[in-house]
N, C-alpha and C positions, 0 to 999 in steps of 0.2 A: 614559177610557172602558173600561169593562169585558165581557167577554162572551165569546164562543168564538172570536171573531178573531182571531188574531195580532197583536203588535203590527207596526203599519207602522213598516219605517224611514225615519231619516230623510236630507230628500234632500240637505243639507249635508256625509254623511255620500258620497258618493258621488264615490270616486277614482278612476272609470273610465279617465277622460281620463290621469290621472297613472299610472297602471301602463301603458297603452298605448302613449303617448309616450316613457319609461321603457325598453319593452321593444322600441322598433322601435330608440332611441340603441345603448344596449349591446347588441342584436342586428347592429348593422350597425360598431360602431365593435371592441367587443371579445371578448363570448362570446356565442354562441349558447344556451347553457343558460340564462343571465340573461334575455334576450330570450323564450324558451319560456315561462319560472316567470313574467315578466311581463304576457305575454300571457294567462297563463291565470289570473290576478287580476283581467285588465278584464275580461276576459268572465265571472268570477263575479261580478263586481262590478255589470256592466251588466245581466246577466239580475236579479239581485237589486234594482235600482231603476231598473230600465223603461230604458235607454237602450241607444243603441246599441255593438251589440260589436265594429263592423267594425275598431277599432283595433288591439283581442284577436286578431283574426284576423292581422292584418297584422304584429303584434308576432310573433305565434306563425308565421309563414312565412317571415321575417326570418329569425328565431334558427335552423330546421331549413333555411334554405339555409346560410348562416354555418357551423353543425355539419357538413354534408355539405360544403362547399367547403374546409373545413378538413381534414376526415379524407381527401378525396382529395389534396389536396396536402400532405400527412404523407407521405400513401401513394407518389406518386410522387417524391417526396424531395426536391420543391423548395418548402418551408415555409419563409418564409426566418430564421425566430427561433430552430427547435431546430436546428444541424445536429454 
């Protein structure tokens, strides 16, 4: 079909679920940065084909508690991997 529409994508194409799940794993197991940059693929992803982004959200809350629990216990110097 032709005309002024955009083409629709399509909905096979839609890895919301997999970046979300993705980003709550390595936000809770290893780095928060991962967890953030994953979070914010499912929510471009879901706003991009109609579903929901509550995973995006919860990947992305993950990963910045993960980042601030971490730089606080850098900071108070009981991190126990660098010392």
């Amino acid at each position: 079909m032709t005309g002024p529409y955009p083409a629709q994508p399509r909905a096979g194409n839609d890895r919301s679920v997999l970046w979300g799940v993705l980003g709550i794993v390595l936000g809770l197991i290893c780095c928060g940065l991962l967890g953030f940059l994953f979070g914010y693929l499912s929510i471009r992803d879901a706003k991009r084909y109609g579903s929901s982004p509550t995973l995006g959200y919860v990947a992305i809350a993950v990963g910045v508690i993960n980042l601030v629990a971490s730089l606080v216990l850098r900071a108070t110097g009981s991190y126990p991997y660098w010392r």
